[in-house]
C-alpha positions in Angstrom: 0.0 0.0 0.0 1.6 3.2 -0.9 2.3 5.9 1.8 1.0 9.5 1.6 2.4 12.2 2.7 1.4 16.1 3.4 2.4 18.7 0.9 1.6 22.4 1.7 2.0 25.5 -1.1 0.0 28.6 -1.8 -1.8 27.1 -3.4 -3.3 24.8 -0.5 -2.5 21.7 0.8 -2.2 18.0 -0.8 -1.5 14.4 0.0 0.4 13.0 -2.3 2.0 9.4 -2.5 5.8 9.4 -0.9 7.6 9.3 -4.2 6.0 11.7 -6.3 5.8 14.4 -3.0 9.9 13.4 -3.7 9.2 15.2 -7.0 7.5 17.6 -6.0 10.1 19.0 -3.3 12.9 19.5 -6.1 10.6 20.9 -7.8 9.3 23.6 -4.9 13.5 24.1 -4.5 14.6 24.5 -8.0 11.6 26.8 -8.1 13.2 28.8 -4.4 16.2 29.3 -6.2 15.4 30.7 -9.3 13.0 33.5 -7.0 15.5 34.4 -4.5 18.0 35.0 -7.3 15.4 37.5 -9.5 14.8 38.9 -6.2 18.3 39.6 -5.1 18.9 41.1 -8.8 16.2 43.8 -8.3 14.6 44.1 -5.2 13.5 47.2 -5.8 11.2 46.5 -9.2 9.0 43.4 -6.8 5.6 43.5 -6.3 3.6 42.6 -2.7 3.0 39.2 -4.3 6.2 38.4 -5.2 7.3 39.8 -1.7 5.3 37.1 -0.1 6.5 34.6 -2.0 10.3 35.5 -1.2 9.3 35.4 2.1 8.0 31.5 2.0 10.8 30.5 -0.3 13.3 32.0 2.6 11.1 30.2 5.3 11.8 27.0 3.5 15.7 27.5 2.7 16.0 28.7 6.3 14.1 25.0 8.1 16.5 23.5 5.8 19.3 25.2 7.3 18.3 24.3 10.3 18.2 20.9 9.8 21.5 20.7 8.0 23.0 22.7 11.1 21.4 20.1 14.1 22.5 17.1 12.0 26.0 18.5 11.7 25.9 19.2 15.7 25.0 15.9 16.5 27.3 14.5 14.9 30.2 16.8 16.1 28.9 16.2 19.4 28.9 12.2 19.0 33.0 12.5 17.2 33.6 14.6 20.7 32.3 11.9 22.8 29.7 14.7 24.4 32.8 16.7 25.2 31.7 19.7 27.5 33.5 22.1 25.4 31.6 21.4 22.2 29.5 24.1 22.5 33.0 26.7 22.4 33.8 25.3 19.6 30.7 25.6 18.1 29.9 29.3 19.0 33.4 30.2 17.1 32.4 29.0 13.5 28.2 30.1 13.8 29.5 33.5 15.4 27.0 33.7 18.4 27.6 33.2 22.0 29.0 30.3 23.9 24.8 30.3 25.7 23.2 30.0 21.9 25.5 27.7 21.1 24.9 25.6 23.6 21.1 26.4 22.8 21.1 25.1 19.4 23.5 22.0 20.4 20.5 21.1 22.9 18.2 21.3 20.2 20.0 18.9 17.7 20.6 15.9 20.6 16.8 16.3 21.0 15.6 16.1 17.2 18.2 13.1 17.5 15.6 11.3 18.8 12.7 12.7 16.7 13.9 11.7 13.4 10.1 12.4 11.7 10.1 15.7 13.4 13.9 16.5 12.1 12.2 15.3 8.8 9.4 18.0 8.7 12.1 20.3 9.6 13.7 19.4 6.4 11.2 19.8 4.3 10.6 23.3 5.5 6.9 22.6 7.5 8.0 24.5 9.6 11.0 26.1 11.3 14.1 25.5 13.8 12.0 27.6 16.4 9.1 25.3 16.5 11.8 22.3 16.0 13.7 23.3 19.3 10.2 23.7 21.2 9.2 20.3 20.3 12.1 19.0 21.3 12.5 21.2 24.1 9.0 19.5 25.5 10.6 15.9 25.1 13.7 16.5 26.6 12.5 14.9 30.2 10.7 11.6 28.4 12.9 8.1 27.8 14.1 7.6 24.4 11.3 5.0 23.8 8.5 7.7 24.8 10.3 10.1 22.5 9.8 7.8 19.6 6.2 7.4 20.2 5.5 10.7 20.6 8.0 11.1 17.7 5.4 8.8 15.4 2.2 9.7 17.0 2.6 13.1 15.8 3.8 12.9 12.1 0.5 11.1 12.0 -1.3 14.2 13.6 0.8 15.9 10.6 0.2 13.3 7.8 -3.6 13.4 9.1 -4.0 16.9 8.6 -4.7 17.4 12.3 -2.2 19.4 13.5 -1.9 22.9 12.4 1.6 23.2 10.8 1.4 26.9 10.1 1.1 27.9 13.5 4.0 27.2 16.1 2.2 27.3 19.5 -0.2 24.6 18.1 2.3 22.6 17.0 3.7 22.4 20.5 0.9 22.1 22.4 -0.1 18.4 20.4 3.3 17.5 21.4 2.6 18.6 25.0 -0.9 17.1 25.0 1.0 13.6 23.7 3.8 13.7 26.3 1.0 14.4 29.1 -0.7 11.0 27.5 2.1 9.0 27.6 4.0 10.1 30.7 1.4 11.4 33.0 3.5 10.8 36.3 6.7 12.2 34.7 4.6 15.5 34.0 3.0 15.5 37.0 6.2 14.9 39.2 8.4 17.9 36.9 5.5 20.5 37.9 5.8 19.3 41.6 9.8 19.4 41.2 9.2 23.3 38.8 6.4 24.4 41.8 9.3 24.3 44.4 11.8 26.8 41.9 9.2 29.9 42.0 10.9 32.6 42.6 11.2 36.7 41.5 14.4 38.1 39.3 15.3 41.6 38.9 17.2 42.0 36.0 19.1 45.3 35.1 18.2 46.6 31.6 19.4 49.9 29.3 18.5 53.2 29.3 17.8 53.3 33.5 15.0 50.6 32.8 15.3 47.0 34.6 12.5 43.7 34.1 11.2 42.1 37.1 9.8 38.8 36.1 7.9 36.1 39.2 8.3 32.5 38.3 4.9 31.3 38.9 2.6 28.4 38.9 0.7 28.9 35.5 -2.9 29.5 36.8 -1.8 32.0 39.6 0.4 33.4 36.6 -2.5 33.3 34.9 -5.2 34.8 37.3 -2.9 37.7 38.5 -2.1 38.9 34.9 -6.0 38.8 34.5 -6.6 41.2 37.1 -4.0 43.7 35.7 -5.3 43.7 32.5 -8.5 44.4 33.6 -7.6 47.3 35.8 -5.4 48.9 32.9 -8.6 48.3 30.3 -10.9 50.2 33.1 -8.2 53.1 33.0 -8.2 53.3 29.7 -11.6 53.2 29.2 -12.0 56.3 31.7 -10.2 58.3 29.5 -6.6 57.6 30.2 -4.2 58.3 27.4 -1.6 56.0 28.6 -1.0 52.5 26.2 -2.2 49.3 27.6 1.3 48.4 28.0 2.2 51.3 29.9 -0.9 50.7 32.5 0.0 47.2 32.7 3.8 47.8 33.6 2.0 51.1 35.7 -0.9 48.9 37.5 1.6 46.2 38.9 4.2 48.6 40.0 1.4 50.2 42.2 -0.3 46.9 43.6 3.8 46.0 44.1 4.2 49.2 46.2 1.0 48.8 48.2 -0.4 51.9 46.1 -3.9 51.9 44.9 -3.5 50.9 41.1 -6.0 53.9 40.2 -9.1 51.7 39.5 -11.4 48.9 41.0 -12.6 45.4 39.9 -14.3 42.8 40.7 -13.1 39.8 41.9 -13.9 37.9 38.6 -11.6 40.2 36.7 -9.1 37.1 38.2 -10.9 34.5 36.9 -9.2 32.0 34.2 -10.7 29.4 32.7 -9.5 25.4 33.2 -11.5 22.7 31.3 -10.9 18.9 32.2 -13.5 16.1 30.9 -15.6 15.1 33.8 -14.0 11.6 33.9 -10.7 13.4 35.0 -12.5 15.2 37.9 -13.7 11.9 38.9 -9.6 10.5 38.7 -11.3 7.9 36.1 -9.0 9.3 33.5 -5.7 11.1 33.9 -5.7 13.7 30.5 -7.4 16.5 28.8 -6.9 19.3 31.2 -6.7 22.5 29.4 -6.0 26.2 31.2 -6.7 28.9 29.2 -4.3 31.0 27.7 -1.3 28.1 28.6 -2.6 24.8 27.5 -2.2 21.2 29.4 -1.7 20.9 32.7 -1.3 17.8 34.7 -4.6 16.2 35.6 -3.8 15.8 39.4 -2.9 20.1 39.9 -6.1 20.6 37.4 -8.4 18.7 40.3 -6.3 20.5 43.0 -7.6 23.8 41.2 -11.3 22.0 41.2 -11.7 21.3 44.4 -10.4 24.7 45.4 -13.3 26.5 47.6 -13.1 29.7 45.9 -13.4 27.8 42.8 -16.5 28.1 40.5 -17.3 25.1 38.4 -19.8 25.6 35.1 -20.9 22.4 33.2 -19.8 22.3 29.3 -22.0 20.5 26.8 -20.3 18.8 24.0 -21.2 17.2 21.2 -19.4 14.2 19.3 -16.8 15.9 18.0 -15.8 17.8 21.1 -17.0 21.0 20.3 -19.2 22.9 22.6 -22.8 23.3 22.0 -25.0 26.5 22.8 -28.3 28.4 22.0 -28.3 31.9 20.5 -30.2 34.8 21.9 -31.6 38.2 20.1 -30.6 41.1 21.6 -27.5 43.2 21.0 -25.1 42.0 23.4 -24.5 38.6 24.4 -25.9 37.8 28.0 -23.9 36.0 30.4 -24.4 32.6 29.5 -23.8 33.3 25.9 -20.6 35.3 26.4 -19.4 32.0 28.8 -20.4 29.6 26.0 -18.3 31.4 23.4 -15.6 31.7 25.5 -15.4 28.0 26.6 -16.0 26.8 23.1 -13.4 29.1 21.1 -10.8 29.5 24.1 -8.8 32.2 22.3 -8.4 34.8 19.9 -10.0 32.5 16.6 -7.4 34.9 13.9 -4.6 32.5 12.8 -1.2 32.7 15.1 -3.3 34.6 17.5 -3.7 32.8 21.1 -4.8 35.9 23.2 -7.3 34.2 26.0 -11.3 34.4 24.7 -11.6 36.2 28.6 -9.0 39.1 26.8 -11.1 39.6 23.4 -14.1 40.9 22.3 -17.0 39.4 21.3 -17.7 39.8 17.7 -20.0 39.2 15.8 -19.3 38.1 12.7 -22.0 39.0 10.5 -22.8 42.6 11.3 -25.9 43.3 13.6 -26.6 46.4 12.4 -27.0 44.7 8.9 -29.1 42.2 10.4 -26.9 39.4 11.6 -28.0 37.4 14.5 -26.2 37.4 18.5 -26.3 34.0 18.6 -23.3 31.5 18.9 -22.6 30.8 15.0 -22.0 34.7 14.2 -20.1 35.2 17.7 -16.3 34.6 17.9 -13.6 36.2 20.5 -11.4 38.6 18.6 -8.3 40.4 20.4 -8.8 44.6 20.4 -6.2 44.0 17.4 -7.8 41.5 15.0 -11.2 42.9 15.9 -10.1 46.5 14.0 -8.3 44.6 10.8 -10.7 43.0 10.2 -12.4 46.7 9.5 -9.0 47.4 7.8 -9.0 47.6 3.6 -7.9 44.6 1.4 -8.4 42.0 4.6 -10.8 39.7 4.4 -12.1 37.4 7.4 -14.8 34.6 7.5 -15.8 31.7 9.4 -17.6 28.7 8.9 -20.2 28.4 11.5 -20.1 24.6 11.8 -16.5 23.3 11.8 -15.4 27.1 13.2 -12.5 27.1 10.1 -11.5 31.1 10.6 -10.0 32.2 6.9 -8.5 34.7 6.7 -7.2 36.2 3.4 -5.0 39.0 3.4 -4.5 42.2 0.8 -2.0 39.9 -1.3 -4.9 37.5 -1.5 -3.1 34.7 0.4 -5.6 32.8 2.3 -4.7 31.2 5.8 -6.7 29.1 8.1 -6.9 28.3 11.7 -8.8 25.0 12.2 -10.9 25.2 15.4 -9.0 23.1 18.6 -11.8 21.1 19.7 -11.9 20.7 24.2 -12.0 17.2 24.1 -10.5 14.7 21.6 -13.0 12.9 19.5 -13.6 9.8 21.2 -14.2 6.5 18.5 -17.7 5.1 18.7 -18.4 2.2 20.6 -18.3 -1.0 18.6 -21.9 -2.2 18.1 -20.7 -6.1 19.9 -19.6 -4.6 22.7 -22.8 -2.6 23.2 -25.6 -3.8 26.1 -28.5 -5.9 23.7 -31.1 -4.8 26.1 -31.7 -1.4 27.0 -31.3 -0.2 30.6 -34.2 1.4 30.9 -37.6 1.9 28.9 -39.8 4.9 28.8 -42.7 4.4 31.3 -40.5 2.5 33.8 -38.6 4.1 36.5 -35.3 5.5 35.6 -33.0 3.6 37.9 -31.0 5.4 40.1 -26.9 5.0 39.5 -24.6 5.8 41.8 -20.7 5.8 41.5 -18.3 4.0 44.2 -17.4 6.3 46.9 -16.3 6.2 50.6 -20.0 5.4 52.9 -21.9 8.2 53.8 -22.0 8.1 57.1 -25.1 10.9 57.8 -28.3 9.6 59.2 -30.4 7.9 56.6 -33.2 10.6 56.4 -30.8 13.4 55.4 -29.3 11.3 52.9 -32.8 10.4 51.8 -33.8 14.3 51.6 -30.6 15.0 49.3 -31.4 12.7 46.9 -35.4 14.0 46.6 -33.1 17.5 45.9 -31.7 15.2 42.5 -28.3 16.3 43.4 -26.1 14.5 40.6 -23.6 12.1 41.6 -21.0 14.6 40.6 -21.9 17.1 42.7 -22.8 15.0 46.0 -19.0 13.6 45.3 -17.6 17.4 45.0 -19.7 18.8 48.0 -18.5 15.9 50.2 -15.6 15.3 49.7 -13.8 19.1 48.5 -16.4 21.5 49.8 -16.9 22.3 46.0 -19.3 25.4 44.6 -22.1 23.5 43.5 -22.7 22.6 40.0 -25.6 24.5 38.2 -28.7 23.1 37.6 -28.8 21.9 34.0 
């Protein structure tokens, strides 16, 4: 049977069989060459088009580079015998420092062991950046976890399931894979990266310093929440100021016990963690998502849960794992619209953009004043950026309203895509021979009453009997006993 591969172009994207996607890469580089060298003869006479073209030829040569330069440094680094002083060698010929040498030497021992990422690399999917993230996330895993998350994600590729155009994405599969196959190693390096917070001043130019906190991601997370929204509030008071300055401005002054110049609510700290409800339940031990970071071990993810200041909101999905919702008809979105949106779309939906969906406006896609609908399939999270280019002249953005596929096409008429990043991953149907041949329960019959195994309730029978004629679900009684949980809402 003949093996297909992925082959991207502006043109789109095709699967062709092994050999003849051969074929077509000389062809793509004989085709590089001959554009970079009319550019370089005229720069000056190209048009936008032919600008963006450069620019994806020069993307290609440089991923090939890349590769050609961590092959060559693994190999160095094998003839040395993992000499310590590889790396001062190293930064002599590439001209950078001994710390980026050693950076890019790190990088080629760990695409040593990801031959089909090193592969993708070399054919210019994408470039040493994303490369040295991947490889960065595999670095803690054995060699034999490496190669299966190696495989399992040039299938994602070859699948078309894994966005190759945008970086983050890219390394969040990887992360989502090394979660799945090493969930006690990840869980055991975020204990081990907990203990090492700490806060570094570090002097800067021109009489300016940085201050950065090594934090656990959701109080990262939740704190940087809170200062956005009191810089937004300040800015929408009339402050003339530039969000960045009343971010860096807000913090110093909550730092210095000053009052930051505006109020909040508490919810302005708010960030949003989804985990399947088989993971609450420690049935499953994967698909934690936070908002704004991506996975997180399952084990801190039910820590956050079960936190009493914690508010927990049920998510519908369907089949697919994409979250479900009504619409509504009035100009802005209530509450539980804007909190559907939000949950379903996570982030900022323009391609490369990963600004949290709690940071972006609400936009409606189809204009209201032109008659378009404030209901989930015309609503998508833009940040304050994308939601004015999309105003801007020659830009053109659209979305399908059932697979979410944001297109965006740009005044060059180069069309890009961001597919939509479902919350849970499609789960395969249940064989029909493994399903029950009777039904558990008939209409007209009682609906029997399941319960999951838990430690004995030890209350006196008639209060147990009273919560159960309150049809508290399972979940909740769980939750309530057991963590002092906010209660679930009613569906």
């Amino acid at each position: 049977m003949a093996e297909f591969v992925r082959r991207t172009s502006e043109a789109g994207t095709l699967f062709l069989p092994r050999a003849a996607a051969r074929g077509v890469r000389d062809v793509v580089r004989l085709r590089d060459s001959e554009l970079l060298a009319a550019f370089t003869r005229n720069p000056g006479r190209a048009a936008a088009e032919e600008c963006v073209e450069v620019l994806a030829a020069a993307r290609r040569r440089r991923a090939e580079a890349d590769a050609l330069e961590a092959e060559a440094l693994a190999r160095l680094d094998t003839l040395r015998g993992g000499d310590r002083y590889v790396a001062d060698e190293v930064a002599l010929e590439l001209r950078v420092s001994r710390r980026q040498a050693q950076q890019r030497l790190a990088r080629a021992q760990g695409l040593r062991r990801l031959p089909g990422v090193l592969a993708l690399l070399r054919g210019g999917e994408f470039e040493g950046y994303t490369a040295g993230r991947i490889a960065e996330v595999t670095t803690p895993v054995s060699d034999a976890v490496a190669a299966e998350i190696d495989a399992r994600l040039c299938a994602k590729v070859r699948g078309g399931k894994v966005d190759l155009a945008d970086p983050a994405r890219v390394v969040r599969a990887a992360r989502r894979l090394v979660d799945t196959l090493d969930p006690e190693g990840v869980l055991a390096r975020a204990r081990q990266a907990r203990e090492q917070r700490n806060l570094e001043l570090i002097p800067g130019e021109e009489g300016m310093s940085t201050l950065t906190a090594w934090l656990p991601a959701e109080v990262a997370a939740s704190a940087y929440s809170r200062v956005d929204a009191l810089a937004r509030q300040q800015r929408n008071h009339g402050d003339t100021r530039t969000l960045e300055q009343l971010r860096a401005d807000v913090t110093a002054a909550l730092l210095l016990g000053q009052h930051p110049g505006a109020t909040v609510p508490a919810a302005a700290a708010m960030v949003s963690l989804h985990l399947p409800v088989t993971t609450a339940l420690t049935m499953t031990e994967h698909g934690c998502h936070l908002d704004g970071y991506g996975p997180i071990p399952a084990a801190i993810a039910r820590e956050m849960l079960t936190n009493p200041a914690s508010v927990l909101r049920k998510v519908i999905t369907d089949e697919h794992g994409v979250v479900t919702g009504v619409g509504a008809h009035h100009r802005r979105p209530n509450a539980a619209l804007a909190a559907l949106i939000r949950a379903r779309d996570r982030e900022c939906v323009h391609p490369g953009c990963h600004r949290p969906a709690t940071r972006s406006d609400l936009d409606h896609q189809h204009e209201h004043h032109r008659g378009g609908p404030t209901s989930p399939g015309n609503l998508a999270p833009r940040c304050e950026h994308h939601h004015y280019l999309r105003d801007h002249p020659g830009w053109n953005v659209q979305i399908t309203p059932r697979s979410r596929l944001s297109l965006v096409t740009t005044p060059t008429g180069r069309t890009y895509a961001k597919p939509a990043d479902t919350i849970l991953e499609p789960q395969a149907p249940t064989p029909s021979h493994h399903r029950p041949q009777s039904p558990l329960w008939t209409p007209g019959q009682p609906k029997p009453k399941i319960r999951l195994p838990g430690p004995p309730d030890r209350r006196p029978q008639h209060h147990r009997h009273h919560r159960h004629r309150r049809g508290a679900s399972t979940l909740e009684a769980i939750l309530r006993r057991h963590h002092h949980a906010t209660p679930l809402p009613a569906p």
